[in-house]
N, CA and C of each residue as an Amber inpcrd file, in Angstrom:
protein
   327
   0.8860000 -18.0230000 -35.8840000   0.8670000 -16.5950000 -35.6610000
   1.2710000 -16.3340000 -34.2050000   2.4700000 -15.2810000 -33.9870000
   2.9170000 -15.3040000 -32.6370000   1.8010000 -14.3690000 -31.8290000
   1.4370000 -14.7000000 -30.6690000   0.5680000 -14.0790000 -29.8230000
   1.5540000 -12.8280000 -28.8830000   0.9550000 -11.9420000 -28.9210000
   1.5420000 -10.9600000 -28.2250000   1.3160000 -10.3010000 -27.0040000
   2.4300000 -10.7660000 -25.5580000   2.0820000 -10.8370000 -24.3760000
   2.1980000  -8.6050000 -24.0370000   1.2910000  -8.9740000 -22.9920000
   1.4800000  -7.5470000 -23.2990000   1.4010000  -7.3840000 -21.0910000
   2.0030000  -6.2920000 -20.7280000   2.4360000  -6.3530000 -18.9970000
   1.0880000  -5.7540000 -18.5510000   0.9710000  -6.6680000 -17.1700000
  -0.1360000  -6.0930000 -16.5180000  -0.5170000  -4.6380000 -16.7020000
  -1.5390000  -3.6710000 -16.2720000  -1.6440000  -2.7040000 -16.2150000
  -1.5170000  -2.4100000 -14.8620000  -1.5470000  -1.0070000 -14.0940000
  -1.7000000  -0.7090000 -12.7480000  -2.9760000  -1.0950000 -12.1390000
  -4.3280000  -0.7000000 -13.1850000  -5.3240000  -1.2370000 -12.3900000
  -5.3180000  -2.9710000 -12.7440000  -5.1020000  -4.2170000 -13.2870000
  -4.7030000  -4.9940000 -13.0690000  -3.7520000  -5.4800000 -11.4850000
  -2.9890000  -4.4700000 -11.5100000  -2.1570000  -5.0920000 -10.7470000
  -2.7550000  -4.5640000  -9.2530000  -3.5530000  -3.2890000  -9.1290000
  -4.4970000  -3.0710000  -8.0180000  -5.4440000  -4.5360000  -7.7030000
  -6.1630000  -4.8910000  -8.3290000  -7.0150000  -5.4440000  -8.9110000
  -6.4200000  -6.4530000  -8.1560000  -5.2930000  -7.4590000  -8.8170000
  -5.0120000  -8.3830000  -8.2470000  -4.4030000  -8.5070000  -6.8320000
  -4.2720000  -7.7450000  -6.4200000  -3.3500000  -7.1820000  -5.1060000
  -4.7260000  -7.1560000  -4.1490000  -5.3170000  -6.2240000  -4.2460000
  -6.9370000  -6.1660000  -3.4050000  -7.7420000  -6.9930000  -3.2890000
  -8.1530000  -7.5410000  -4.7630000  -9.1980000  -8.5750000  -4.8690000
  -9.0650000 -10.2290000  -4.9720000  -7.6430000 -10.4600000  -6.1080000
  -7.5830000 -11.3910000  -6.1470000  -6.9120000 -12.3300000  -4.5150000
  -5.9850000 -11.7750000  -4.2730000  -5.1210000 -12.3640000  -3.1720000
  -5.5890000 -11.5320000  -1.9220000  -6.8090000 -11.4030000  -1.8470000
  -7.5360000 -11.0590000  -1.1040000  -7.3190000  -9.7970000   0.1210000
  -6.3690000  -9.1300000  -0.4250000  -6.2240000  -7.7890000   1.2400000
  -6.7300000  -7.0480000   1.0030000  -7.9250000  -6.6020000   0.0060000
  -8.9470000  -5.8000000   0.7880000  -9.3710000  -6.2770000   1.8130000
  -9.6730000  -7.5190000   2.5160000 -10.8930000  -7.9810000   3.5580000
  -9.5960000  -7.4310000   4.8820000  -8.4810000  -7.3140000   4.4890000
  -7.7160000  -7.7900000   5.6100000  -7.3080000  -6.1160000   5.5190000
  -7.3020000  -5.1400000   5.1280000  -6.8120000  -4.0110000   5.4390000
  -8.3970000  -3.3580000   6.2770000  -7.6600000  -3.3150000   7.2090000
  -9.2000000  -2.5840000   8.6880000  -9.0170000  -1.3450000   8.4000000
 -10.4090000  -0.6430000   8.5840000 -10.7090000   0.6820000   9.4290000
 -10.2570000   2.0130000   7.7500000  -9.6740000   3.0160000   8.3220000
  -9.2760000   4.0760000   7.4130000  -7.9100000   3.4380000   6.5590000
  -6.9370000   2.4310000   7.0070000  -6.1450000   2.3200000   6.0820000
  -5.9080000   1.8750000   4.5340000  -7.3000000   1.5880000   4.2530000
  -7.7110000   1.6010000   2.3640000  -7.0630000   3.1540000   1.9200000
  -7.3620000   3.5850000   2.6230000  -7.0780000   5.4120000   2.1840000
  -6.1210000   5.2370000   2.2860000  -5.4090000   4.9660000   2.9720000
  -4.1930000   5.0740000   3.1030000  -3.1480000   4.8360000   2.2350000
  -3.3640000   3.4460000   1.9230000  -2.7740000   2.6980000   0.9590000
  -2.9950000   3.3410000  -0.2000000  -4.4860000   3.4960000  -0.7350000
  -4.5670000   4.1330000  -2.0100000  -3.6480000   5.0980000  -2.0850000
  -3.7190000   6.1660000  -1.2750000  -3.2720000   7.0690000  -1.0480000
  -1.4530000   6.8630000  -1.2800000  -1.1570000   6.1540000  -1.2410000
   0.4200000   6.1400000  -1.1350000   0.7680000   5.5730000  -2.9210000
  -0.2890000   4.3570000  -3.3330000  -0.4490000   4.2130000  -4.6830000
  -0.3070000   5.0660000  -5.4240000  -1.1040000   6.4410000  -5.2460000
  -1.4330000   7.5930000  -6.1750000  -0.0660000   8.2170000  -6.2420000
   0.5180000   8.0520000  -4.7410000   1.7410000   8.8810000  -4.9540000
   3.2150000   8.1550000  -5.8550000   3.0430000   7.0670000  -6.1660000
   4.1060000   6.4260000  -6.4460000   3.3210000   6.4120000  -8.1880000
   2.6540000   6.5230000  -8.5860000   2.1710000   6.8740000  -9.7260000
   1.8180000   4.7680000 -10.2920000   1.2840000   4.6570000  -9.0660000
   0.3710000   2.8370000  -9.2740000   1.3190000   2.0860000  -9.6220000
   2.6730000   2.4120000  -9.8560000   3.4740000   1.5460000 -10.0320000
   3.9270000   0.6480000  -9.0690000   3.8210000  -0.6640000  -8.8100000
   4.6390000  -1.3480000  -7.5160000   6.2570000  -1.7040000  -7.9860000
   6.6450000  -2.1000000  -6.4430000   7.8080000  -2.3570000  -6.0760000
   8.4200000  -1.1130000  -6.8160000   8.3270000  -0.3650000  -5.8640000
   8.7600000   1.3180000  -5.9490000   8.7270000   1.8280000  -4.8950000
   9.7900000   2.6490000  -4.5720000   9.4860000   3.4440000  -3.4670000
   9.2840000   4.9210000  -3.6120000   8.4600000   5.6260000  -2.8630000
   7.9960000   6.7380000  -2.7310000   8.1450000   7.6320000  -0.9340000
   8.7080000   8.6680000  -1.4300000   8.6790000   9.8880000  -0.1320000
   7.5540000  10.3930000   0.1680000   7.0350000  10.7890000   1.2850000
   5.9840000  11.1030000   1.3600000   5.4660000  11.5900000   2.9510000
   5.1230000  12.6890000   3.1100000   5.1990000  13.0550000   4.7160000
   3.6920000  12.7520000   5.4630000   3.9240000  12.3640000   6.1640000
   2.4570000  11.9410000   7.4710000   1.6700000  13.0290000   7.5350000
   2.2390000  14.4960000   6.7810000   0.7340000  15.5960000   7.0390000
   0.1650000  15.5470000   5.8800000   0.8680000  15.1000000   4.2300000
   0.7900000  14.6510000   2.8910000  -0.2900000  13.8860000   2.9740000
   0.2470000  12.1570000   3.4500000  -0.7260000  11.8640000   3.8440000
  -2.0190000  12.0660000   4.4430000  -2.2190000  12.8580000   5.5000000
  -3.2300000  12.8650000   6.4390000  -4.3700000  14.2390000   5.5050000
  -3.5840000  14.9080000   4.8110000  -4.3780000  15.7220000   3.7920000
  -4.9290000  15.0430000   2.6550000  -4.5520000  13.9680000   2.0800000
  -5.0060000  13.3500000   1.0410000  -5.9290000  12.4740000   1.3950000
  -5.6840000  11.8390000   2.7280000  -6.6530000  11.2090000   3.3440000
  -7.7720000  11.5450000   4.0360000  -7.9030000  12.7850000   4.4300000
  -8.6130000  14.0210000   5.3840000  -9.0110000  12.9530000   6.9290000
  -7.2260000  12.3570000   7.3850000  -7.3090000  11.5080000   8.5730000
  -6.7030000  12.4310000   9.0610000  -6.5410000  11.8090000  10.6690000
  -5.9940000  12.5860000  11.7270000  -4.3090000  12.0660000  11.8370000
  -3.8130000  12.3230000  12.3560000  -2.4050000  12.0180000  12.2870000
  -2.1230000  10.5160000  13.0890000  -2.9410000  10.5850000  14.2100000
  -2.3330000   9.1400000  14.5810000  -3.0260000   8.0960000  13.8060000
  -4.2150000   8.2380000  13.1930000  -4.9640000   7.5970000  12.5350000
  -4.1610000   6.7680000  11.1400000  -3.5200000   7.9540000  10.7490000
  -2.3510000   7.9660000   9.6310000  -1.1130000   6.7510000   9.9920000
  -0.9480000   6.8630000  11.1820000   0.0880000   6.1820000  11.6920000
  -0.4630000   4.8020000  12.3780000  -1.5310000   4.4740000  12.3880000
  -1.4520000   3.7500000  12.9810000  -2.3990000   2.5990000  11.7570000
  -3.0790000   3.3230000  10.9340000  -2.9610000   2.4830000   9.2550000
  -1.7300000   2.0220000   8.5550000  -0.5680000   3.2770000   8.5100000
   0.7410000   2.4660000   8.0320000   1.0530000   1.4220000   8.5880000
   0.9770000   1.6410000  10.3560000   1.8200000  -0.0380000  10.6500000
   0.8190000  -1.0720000  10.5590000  -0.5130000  -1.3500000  10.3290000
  -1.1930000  -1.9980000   9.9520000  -0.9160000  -2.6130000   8.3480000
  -0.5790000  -1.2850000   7.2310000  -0.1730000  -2.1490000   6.1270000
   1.3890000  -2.6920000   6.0160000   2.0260000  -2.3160000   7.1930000
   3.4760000  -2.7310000   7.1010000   3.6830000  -4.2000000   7.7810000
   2.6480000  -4.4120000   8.6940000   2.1590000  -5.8210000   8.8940000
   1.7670000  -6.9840000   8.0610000   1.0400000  -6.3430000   7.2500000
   0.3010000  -6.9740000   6.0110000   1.7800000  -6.9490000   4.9550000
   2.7950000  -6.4460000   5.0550000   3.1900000  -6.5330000   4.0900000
   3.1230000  -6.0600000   2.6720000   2.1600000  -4.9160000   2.3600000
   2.1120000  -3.8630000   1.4880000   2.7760000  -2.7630000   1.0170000
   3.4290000  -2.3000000   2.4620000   4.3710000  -0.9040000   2.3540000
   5.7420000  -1.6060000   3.5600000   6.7540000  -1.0650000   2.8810000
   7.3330000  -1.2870000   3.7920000   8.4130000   0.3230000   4.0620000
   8.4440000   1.1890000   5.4300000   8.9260000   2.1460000   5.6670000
  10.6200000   1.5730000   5.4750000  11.2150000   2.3920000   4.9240000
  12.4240000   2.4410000   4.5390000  13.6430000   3.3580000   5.3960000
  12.7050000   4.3130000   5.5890000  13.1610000   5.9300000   6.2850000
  12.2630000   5.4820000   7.8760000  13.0510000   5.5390000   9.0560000
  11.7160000   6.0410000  10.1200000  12.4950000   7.0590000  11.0300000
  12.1370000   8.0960000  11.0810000  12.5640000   9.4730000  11.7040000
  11.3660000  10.0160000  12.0200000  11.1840000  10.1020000  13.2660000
  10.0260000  11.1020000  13.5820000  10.2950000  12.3220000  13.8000000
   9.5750000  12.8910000  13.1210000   9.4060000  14.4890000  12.5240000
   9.7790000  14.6630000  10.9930000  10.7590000  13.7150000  10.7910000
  10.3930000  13.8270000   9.1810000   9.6490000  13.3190000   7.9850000
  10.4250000  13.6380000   7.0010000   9.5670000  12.6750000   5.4860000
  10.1030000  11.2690000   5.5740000   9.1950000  10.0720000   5.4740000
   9.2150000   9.3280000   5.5500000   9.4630000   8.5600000   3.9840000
  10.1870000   7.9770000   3.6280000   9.8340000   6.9010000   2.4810000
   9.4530000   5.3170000   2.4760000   8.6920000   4.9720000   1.7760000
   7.7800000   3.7590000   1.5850000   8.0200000   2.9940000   0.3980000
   8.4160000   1.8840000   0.7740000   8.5100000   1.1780000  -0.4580000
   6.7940000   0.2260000  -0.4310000   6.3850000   0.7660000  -2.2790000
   5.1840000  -0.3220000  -1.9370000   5.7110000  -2.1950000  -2.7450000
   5.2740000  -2.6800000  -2.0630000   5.4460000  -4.0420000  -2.3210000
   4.9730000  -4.6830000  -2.9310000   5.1660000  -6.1870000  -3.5050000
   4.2720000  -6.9070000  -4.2370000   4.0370000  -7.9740000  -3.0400000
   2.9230000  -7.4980000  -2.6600000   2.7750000  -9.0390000  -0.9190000
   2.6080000 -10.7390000  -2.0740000   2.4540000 -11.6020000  -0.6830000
   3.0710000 -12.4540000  -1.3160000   1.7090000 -13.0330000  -1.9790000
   1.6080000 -14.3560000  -2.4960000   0.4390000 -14.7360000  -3.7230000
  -0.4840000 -14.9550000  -2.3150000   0.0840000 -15.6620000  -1.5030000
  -0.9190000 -16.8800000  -0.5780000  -1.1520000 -16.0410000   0.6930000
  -1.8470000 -15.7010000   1.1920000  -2.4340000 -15.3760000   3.0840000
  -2.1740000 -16.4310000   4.1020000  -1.6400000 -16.3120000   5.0840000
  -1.2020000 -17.1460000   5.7600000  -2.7660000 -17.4570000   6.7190000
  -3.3250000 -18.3290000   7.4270000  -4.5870000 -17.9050000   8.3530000
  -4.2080000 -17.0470000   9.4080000  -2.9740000 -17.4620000  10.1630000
  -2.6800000 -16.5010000  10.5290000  -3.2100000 -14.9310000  10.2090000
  -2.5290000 -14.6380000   9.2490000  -2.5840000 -13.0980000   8.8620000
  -4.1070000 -12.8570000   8.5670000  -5.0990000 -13.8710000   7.9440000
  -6.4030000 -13.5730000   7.7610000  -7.5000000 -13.3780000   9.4960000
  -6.5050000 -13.5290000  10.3920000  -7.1510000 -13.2470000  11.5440000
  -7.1050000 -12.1410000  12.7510000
């Protein structure tokens, strides 16, 4: 009887992204919001990119603006989002990523 594979789900693929390969421990401070926050906008789908403006953000997040900015380059470090667009004063687009399986120690420090 053939078994029938069926594709991750989004919360799966949250799931494994946060918990399993561990960057919840490694995303600091307000940028969980952040990230979620950019998830919601791309509709949980990864390796997608999404538009999205720094006051968008900072309303969905109820952060302050540099706060906003200074969580993105924290997950663009990590390798989660990567900015596609960078123009200051405008809309920015974000590609979210699939980071990689393994943490370097590096990066866990």
């Amino acid at each position: 009887m053939p078994v029938a594979l069926t594709e991750p789900t989004t919360d799966d693929w949250v799931k494994m992204v946060l918990f399993d390969r561990g960057y919840l421990a490694l995303i600091k401070g307000e940028a969980i919001k952040v990230y979620l926050a950019i998830i919601q906008a791309c509709d949980g789908v990864p390796d997608r990119s999404v538009t999205i403006s720094l006051g968008v953000l900072a309303r969905r997040t109820r952060l302050t603006s540099p706060t906003v900015i200074e969580s993105l380059s924290r997950l663009e470090r990590l390798g989660l989002v990567v900015s596609t667009t960078r123009q200051r004063g405008k809309v920015n687009t974000y590609y979210v990523s699939a980071p990689p399986v393994r943490i370097s120690a590096a990066e866990q420090a």
